[in-house]
C-alpha positions as CSV (number, residue, x, y, z in Angstrom):
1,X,0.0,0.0,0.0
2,X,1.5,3.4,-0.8
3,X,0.3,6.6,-1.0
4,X,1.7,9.3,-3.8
5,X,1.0,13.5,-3.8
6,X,1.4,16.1,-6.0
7,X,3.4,19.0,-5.4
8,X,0.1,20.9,-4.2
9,X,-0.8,17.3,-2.3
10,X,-2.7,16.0,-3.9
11,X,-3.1,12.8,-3.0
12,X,-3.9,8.9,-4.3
13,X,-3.6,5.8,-2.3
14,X,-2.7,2.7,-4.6
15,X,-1.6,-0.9,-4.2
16,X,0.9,-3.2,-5.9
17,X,3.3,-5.8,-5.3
18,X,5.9,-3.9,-7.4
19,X,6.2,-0.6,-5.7
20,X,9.3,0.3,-7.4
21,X,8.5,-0.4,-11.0
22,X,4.5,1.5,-10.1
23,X,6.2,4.9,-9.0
24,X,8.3,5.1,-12.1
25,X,5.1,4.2,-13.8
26,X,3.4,7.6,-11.8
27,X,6.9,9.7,-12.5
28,X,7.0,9.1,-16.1
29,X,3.1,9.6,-16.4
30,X,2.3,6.2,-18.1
31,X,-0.9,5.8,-15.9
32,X,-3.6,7.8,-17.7
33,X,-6.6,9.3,-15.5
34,X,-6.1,10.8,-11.8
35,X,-3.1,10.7,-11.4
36,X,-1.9,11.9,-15.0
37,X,-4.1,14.6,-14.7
38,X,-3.0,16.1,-11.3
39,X,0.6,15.0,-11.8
40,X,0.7,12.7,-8.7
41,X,4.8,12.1,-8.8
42,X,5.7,12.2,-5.7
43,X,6.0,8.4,-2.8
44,X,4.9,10.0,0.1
45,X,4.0,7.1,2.0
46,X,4.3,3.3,1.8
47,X,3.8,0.3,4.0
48,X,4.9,-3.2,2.9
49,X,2.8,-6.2,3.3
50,X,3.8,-10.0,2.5
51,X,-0.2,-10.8,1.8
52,X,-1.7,-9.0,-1.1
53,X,-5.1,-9.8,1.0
54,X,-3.5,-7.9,3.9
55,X,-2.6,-4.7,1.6
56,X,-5.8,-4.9,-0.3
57,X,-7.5,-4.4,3.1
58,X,-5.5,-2.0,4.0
59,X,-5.5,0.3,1.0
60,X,-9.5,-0.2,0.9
61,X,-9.8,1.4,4.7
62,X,-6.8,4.4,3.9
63,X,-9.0,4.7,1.0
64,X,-12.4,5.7,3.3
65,X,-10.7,7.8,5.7
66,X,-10.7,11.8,5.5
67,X,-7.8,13.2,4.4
68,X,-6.7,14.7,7.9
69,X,-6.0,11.5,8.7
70,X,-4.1,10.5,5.5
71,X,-2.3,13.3,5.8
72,X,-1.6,12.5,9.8
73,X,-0.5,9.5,8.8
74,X,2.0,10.4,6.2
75,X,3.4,13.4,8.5
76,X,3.9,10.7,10.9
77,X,6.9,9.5,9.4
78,X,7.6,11.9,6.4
79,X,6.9,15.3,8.1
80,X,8.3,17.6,5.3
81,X,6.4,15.3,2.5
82,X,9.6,14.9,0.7
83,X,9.3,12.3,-1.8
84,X,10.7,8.9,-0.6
85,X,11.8,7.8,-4.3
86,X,13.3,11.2,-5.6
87,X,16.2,9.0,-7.3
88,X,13.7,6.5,-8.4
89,X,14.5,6.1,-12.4
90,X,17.5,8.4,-12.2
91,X,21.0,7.1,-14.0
92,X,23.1,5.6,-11.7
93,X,26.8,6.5,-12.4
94,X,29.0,3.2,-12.1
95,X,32.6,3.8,-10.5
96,X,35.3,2.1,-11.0
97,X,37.9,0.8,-8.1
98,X,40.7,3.4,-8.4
99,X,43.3,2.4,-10.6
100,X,45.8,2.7,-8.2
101,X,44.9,-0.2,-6.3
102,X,44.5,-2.9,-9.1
103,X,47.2,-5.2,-8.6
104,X,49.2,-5.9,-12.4
């Protein structure tokens, strides 16, 4: 269960059992409706479950609650609302061991 905002917040509460490849999915605006539309980019919050049943119910009650208490929740642990997978689909630079060190 995870929940995404917009830089106004926004906010959608989603589920999947790939959380990684779903946020690049919402950064790179491949999901068409809500979120597209109100450029929901942002992981906010996320809780991990090892039952889909489990995070199905979960997401289904976040889902009915008002959003003072979605937005309690999320300030619980991410006060400042900074988005939890800013690097998500960035390039990664690959180093290299320091030449220096490479036995010859």
């Amino acid at each position: 269960m995870y929940m995404m905002a917009s830089r106004s917040r926004v906010l959608y509460v989603g589920m999947t059992g790939f959380l990684h490849s779903r946020v690049l999915q919402h950064k790179s605006g491949e999901i068409e409706g809500f979120t597209k539309r109100y450029n929901i980019t942002r992981l906010v919050y996320y809780e991990p479950y090892k039952y889909v049943k489990n995070a199905i119910a979960r997401e289904t009650e976040v889902k009915k609650w008002y959003r003072a208490k979605k937005v309690a929740l999320i300030e619980g642990v991410n006060p400042t609302w900074e988005d939890l997978a800013a690097d998500c689909g960035k390039r990664a630079e690959l180093r290299t061991a320091d030449s220096s060190l490479r036995s010859e």
